[in-house]
C-alpha positions as CSV (number, residue, x, y, z in Angstrom):
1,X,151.5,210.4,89.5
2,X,148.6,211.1,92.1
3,X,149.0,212.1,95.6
4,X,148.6,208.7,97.3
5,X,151.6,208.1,95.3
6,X,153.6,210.7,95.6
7,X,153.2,209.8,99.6
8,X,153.6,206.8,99.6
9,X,157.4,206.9,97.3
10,X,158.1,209.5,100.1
11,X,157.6,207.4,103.0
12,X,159.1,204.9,101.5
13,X,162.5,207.2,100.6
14,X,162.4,208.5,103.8
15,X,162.2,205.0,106.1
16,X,164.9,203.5,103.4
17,X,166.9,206.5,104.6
18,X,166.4,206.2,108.3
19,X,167.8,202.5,108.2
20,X,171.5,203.2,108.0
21,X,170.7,205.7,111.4
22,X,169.1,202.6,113.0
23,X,171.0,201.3,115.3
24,X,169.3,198.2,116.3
25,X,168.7,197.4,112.4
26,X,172.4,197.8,111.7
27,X,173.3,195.3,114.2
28,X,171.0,192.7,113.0
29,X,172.1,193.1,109.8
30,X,175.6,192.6,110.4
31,X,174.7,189.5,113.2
32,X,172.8,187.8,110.4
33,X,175.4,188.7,107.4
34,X,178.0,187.0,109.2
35,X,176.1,183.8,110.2
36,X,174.0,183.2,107.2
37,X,177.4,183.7,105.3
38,X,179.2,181.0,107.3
39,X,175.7,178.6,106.9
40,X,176.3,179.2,103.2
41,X,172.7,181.0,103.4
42,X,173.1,182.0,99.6
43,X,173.2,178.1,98.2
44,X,169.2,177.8,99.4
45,X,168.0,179.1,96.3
46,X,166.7,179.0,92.7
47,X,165.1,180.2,89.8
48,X,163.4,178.6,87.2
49,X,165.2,175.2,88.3
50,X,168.4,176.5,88.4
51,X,170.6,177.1,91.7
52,X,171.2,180.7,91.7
53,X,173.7,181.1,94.6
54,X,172.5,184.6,95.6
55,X,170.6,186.1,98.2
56,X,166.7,187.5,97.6
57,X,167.8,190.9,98.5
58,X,170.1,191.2,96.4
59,X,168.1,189.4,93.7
60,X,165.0,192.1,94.5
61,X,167.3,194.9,94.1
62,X,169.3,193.3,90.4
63,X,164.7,193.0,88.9
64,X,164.5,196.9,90.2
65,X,167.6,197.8,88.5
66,X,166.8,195.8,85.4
67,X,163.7,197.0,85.1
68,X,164.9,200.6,85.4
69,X,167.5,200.5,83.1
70,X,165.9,197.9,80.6
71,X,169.8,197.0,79.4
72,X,170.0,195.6,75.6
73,X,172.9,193.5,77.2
74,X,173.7,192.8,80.6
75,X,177.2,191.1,80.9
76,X,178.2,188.8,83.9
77,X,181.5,187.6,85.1
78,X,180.9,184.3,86.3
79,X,178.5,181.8,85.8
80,X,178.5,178.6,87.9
81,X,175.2,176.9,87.8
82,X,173.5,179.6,85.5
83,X,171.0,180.5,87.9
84,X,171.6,184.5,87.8
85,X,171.8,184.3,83.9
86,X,168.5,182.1,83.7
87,X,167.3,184.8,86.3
88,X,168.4,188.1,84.0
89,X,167.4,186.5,80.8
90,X,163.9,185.8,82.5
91,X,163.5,189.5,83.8
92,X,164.0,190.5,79.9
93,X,161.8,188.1,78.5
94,X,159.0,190.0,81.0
95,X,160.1,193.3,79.7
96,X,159.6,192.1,76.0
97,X,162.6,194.1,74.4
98,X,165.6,192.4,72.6
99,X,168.0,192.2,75.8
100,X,170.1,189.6,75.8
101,X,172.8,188.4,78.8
102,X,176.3,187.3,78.6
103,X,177.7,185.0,80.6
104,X,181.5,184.3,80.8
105,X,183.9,181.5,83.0
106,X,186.9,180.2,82.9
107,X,185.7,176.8,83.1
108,X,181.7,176.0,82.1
109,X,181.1,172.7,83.9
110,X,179.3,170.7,80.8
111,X,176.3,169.7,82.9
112,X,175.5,173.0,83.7
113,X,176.1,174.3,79.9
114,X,173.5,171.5,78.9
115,X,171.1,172.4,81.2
116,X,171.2,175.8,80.3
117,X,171.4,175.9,76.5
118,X,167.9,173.9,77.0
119,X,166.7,176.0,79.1
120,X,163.1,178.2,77.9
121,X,165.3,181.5,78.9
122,X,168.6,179.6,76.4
123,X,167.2,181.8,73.7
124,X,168.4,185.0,75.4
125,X,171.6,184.0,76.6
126,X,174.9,183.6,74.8
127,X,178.5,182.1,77.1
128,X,181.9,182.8,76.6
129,X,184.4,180.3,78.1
130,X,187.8,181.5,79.5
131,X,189.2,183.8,81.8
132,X,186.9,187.1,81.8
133,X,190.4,189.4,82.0
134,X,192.1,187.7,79.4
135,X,192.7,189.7,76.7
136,X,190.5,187.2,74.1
137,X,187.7,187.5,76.3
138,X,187.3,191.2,76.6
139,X,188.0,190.8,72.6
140,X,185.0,188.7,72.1
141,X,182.7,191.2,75.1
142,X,183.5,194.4,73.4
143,X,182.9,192.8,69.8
144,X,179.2,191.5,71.6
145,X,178.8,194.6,73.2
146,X,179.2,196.6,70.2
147,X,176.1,199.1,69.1
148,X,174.3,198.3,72.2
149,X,172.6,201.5,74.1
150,X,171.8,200.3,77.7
151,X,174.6,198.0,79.0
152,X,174.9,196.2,82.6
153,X,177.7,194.9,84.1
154,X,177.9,192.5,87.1
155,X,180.9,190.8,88.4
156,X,180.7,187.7,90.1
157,X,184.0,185.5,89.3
158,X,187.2,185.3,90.9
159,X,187.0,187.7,94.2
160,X,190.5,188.9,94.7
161,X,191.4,192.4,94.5
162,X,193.5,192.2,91.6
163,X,191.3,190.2,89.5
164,X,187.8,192.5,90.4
165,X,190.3,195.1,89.7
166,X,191.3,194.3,86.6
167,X,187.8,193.2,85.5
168,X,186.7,196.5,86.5
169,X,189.2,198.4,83.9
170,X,188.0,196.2,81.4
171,X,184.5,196.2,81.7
172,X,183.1,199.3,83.6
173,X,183.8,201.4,80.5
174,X,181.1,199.3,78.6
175,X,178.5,200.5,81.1
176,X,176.3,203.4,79.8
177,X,175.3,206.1,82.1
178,X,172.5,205.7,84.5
179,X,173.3,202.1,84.4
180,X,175.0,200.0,87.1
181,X,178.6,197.5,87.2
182,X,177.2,195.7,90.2
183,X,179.9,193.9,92.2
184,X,179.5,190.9,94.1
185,X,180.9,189.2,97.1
186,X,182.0,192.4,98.5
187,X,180.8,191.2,101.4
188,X,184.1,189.2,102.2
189,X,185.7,192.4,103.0
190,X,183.4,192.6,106.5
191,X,183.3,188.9,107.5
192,X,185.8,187.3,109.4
193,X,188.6,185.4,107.7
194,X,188.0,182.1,107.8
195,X,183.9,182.7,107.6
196,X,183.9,179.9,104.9
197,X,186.6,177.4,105.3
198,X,188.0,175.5,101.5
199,X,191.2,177.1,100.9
200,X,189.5,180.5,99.2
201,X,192.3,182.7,98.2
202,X,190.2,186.2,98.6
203,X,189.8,187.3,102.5
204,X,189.4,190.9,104.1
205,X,191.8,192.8,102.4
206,X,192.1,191.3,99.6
207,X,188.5,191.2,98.2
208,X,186.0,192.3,95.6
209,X,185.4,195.6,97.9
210,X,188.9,196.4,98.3
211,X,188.9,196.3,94.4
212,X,185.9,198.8,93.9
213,X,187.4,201.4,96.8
214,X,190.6,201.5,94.4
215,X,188.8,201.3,91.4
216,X,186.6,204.8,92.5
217,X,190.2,206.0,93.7
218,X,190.7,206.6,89.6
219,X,187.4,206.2,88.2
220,X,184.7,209.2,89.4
221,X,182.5,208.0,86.7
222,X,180.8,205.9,89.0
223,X,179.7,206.1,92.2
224,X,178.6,203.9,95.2
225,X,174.7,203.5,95.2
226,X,173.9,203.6,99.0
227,X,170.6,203.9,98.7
228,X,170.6,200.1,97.5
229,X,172.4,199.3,100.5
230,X,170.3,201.0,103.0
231,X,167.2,199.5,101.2
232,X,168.4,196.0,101.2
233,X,170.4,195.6,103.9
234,X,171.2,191.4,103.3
235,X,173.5,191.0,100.6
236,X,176.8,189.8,99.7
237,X,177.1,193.0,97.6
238,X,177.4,196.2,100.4
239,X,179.5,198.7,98.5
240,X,179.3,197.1,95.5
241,X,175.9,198.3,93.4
242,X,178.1,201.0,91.3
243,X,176.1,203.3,89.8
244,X,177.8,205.3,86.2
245,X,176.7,208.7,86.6
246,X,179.0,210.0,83.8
């Protein structure tokens, strides 16, 4: 790497850095978390015609980690419209290896299970319906998962505690060092508890991030990536890009 470079990754260490000391920024952040949250902010979006119900920040920060890790298999909890499994099956396509992502949910709507088996990106992508803690599921992951080297995790399913716990214990083990079990909707934890109205039976303390705090409590495998969080700052994920570092 030349020196222009080498300055340049610096700087931009160092200003990712400064954010979580800037005052003004944190504010902001927070102001526009909460609002864009209750506006359903996340539902604006989508890739390769498929809603992907996330936000760009956090969707910038899942193509850096992909492209770092270059996973054989990146697992997902969750699935909805297919966006984010369109989206990680076209991120591998780009790298040009043999990565492959699968989805599970306890109920694939059939619409969206046609429009994503014809999909160009269907070729990488394999579903598994059912609930993702059941113990038929995690049968079917660990048999998938099986003589893979790089393995990503991400969560994104039922948000209670108990149920991100649990999927945590079940699938944070598959995760190879280096790579990340990103957990979603941690952001519930900081928003106010009737930010989105429908009868939602997760709320601040009892919520994905409550989950990943008592998951670390007896787990040190893994370790809260910060530096995402500083970097990003919008997401629905704060706390919740866990890094395996052993």
């Amino acid at each position: 790497m030349n020196e222009e470079l080498k300055k340049f990754y610096k700087e931009k260490e160092s200003l990712v850095q400064s954010n979580s000391e800037n005052i003004d920024l944190q504010s902001a952040k927070e102001v526009f978390n909460e609002h864009s949250n209750k506006a359903k902010y996340s539902y604006n979006f989508s890739w390769m015609g498929r809603p992907i119900i996330a936000y760009p920040q956090d969707m910038i920060a899942m193509q850096e980690i992909i492209w770092d890790v270059k996973p054989d298999l990146i697992i997902e909890a969750g699935i909805a419209h297919g966006g984010s499994l369109i989206y990680y099956a076209s991120l591998l396509e780009l790298i040009g290896e043999k990565g492959m992502v699968l989805g599970m949910d306890i109920d694939i709507r059939e619409h969206n299970k046609q429009l994503i088996e014809t999909h160009p990106m269907s070729k990488r992508i394999q579903m598994i319906e059912g609930d993702s803690t059941s113990k038929n599921v995690a049968e079917q992951v660990y048999k998938i998962a099986k003589g893979k080297n790089k393995i990503l995790v991400c969560l994104d399913s039922n948000h209670t505690r108990e149920h991100v716990l649990n999927e945590l214990k079940l699938y944070a083990p598959l995760v190879t060092k280096n790579s990340y079990c990103v957990v979603f909707d941690t952001i519930v934890e900081d928003l106010p508890s009737d930010y989105m109205p429908g009868g939602r039976n997760w709320n601040p303390g009892n919520s994905p991030k409550t989950a990943v705090f008592d998951f670390l409590k007896i787990n040190n495998d893994f370790v809260i990536d910060k530096g995402i969080d500083n970097k990003i700052l919008i997401s629905v994920a704060p706390d919740g890009y866990l890094k395996r570092i052993k």
